[in-house]
C-alpha positions as CSV (number, residue, x, y, z in Angstrom):
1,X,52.0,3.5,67.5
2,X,51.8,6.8,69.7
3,X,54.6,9.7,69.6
4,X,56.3,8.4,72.4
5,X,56.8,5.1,71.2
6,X,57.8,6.3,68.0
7,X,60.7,8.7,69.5
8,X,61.5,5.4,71.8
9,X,61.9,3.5,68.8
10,X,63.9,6.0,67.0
11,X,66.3,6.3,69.7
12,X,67.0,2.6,69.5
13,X,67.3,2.6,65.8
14,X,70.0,5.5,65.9
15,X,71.9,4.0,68.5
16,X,71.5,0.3,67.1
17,X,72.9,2.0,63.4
18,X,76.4,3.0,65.2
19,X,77.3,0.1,66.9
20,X,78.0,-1.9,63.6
21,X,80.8,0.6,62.3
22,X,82.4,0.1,66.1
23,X,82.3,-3.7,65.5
24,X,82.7,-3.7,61.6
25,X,86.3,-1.9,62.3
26,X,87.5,-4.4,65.5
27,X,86.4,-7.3,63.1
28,X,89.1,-5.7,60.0
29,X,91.6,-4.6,62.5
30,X,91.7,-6.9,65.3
31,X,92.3,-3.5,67.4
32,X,90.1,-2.2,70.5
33,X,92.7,0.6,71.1
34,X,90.2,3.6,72.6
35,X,87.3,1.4,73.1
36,X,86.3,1.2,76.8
37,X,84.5,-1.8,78.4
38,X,83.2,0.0,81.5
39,X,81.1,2.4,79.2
40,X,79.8,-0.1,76.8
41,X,79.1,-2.3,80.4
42,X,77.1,1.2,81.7
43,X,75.4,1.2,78.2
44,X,74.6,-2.4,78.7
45,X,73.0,-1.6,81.8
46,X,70.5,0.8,80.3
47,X,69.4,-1.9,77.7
48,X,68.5,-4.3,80.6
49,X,67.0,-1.5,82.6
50,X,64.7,-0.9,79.4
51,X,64.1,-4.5,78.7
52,X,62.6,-4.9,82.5
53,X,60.7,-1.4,82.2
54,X,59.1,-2.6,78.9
55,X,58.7,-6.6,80.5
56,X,56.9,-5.1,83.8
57,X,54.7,-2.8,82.2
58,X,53.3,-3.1,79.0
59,X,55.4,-4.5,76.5
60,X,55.5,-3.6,72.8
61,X,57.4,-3.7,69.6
62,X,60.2,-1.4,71.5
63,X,61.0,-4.5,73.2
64,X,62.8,-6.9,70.6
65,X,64.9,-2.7,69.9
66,X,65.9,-3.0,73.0
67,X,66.9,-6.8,73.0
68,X,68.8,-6.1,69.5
69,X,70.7,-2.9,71.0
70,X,71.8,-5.3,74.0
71,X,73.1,-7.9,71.4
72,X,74.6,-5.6,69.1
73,X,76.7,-4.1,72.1
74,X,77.2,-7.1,73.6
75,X,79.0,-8.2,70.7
76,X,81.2,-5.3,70.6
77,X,82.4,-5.7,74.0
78,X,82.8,-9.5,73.3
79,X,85.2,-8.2,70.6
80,X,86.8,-6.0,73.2
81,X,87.9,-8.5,75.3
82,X,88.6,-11.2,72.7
83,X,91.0,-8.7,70.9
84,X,92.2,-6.5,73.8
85,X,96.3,-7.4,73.8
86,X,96.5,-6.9,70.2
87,X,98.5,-3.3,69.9
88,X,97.9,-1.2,66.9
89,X,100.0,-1.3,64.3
């Protein structure tokens, strides 16, 4: 592994360690109040863009980070939309 894949993979890790807190708290309270689609779409983005730069150059174990970021957020904003109209309490 060299220094730069290492701080890639790191990256992913911290990011792919928040997301479940955003989703472990729409899951208990069926509430998206505050969450916005459009950034978690942007953030989206990024994991594709990363996904191609990693599939048209030389791939490596950053990949499947990348791949499980782009899940994990995809879920949340799945949750988004499947829970928007419900109104806190």
């Amino acid at each position: 592994m060299t220094l730069p894949q290492f701080f890639e993979a790191l990256m992913l890790l911290c990011f792919a360690a928040s997301w479940p807190f955003s989703i472990a708290k729409a899951l208990r309270t069926k509430v998206v109040a505050g969450k916005s689609p459009m950034f978690m779409g942007i953030i989206e983005v990024g994991y594709l863009a990363g996904i191609l730069y990693k599939l048209t150059g030389t791939p490596d174990f950053v990949l499947a980070l990348y791949v499980l970021n782009l899940l994990i957020v995809g879920t949340d904003l799945f949750l988004y939309f499947r829970y928007r109209d419900n109104k806190p309490a």
